[in-house]
Residue, then its C-alpha position, 0 to 999 in steps of 0.5 A: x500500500x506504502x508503494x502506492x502513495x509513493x507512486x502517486x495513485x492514492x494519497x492516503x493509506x486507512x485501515x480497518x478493524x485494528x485493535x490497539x495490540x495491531x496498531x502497536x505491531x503496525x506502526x513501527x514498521x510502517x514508513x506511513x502512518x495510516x491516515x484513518x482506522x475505521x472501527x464500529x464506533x457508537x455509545x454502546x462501543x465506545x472503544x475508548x483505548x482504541x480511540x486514544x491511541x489513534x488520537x495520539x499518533x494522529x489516526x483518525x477514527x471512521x465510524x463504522x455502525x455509527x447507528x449499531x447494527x439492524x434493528x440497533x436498540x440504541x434508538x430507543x436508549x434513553x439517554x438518546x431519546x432524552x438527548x434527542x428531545x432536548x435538541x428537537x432532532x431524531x434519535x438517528x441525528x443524536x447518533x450520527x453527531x456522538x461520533x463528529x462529538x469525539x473527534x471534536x474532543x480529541 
């Protein structure tokens, strides 16, 4: 993949699905440092140990389920309803706006 940015067809490398043990294999042997880990991410998985690893070597974190799976119950949460209510907005909006939250954070 490194050759690839080297020889101009893409201009950044991502992973996905890394655990922080991966990264930690990853990166010292890495020339580029991945640009973006996409992880399922939302306020029933946070992944917070994931997540700070990446915000310290400047990873950027892609949700992947940011709503949960099919059927997620965390639109009937009630810390996202209550959420939701409050700002007048679906529980779907309170979701999508958790994971733009951290990344605001980190």
């Amino acid at each position: 993949m490194e050759k690839l940015v080297a020889s101009g067809k893409t201009k950044a490398i991502g992973v996905s699905n890394y655990s922080k043990k991966y990264l930690e294999e990853l990166l010292p042997k890495a020339k580029i440092i991945p640009a973006v880990n996409q992880i399922e991410n939302h306020p029933s998985l946070p992944q917070q140990e994931i997540r700070d690893i990446c915000a310290e070597k400047g990873i950027l974190i892609t949700a992947y389920s940011p709503l949960g799976s099919t059927g997620s119950p965390m639109f009937k949460t009630e810390e996202v309803v209550k959420v939701a209510e409050k700002k007048g907005v679906s529980p779907a909006s309170v979701l999508l706006s958790y994971h733009s939250m951290l990344f605001l954070l980190n």
